[in-house]
C-alpha positions in Angstrom: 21.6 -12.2 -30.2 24.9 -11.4 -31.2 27.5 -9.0 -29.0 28.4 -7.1 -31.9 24.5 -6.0 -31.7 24.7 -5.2 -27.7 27.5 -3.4 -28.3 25.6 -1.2 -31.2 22.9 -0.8 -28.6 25.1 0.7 -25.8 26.4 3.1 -28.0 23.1 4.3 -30.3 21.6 4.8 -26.8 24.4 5.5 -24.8 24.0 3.2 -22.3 26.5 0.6 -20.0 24.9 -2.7 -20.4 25.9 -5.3 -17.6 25.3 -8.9 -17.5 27.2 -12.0 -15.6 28.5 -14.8 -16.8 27.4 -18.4 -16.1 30.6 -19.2 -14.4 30.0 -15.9 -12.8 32.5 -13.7 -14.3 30.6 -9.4 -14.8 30.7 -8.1 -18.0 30.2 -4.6 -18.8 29.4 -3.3 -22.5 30.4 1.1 -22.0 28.5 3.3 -23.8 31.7 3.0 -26.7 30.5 0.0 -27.4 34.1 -1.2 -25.1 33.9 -4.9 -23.2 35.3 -5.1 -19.8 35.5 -8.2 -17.4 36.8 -6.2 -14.1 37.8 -9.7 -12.8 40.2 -10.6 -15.6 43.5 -10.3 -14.6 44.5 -12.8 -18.1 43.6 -14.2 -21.1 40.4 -16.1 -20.0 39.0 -19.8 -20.6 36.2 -18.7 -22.2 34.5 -16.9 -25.3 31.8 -14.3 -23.8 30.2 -14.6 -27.2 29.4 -18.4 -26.9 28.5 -17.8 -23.4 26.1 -15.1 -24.0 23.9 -17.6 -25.2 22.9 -18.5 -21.4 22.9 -14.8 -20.2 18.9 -14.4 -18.7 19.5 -10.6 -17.2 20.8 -7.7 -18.5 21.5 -4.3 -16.6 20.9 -1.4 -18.9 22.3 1.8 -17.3 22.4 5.3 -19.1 25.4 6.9 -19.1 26.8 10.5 -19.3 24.4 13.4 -18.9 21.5 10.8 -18.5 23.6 8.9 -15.7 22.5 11.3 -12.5 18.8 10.5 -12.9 20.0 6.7 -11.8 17.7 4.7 -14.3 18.4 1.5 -14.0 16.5 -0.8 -15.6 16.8 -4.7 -15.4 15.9 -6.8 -18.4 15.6 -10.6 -19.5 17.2 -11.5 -22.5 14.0 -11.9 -24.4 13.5 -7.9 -23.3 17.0 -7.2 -24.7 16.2 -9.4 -28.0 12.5 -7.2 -28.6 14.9 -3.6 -27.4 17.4 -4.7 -30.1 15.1 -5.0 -32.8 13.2 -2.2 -32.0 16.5 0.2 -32.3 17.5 -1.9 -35.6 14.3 -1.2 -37.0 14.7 2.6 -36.5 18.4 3.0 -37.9 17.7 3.2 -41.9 19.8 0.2 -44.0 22.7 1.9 -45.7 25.3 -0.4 -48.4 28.2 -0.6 -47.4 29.4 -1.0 -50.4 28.5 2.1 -53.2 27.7 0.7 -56.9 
């Protein structure tokens, strides 16, 4: 699981995924597919990529219109793995490159 696909998640479904840290810092992927660590107030030790490896929850939250029904829904990472390729397997495979 890569962040690049979270963050393609979030967005497809528009939802704010949260997950912490192993040292314990939040991270929250928005619905624009944006990552935010409230805590950091500078350039941090770590890369949240190589740390996402030891992520075991996820918080998936839908956001805008779909944000006043409050479903929350909690998942482990091997939830958010099956979620992810589910969605992937929806979106048809485009080039990116025309021939």
């Amino acid at each position: 699981m890569k962040l690049a696909d979270i963050r393609r998640l979030a967005i497809r479904k528009q939802l704010r995924v949260s997950f912490r840290l192993p040292q314990g810092a939040e991270c929250i992927i928005t619905e624009t597919g944006l990552l935010k660590i409230p805590e950091l107030k500078s350039v941090p030790a770590f890369n949240v990529e190589a740390e996402l490896g030891a992520v075991n929850q996820f918080r998936l939250e839908p956001a805008g219109a779909e944000a006043s029904r409050n479903r929350v829904e909690t998942v482990s990472a091997a939830g958010l793995e099956k979620l992810l390729a589910a969605t992937a397997a929806t979106i048809p495979q485009t080039s990116d490159h025309e021939e």
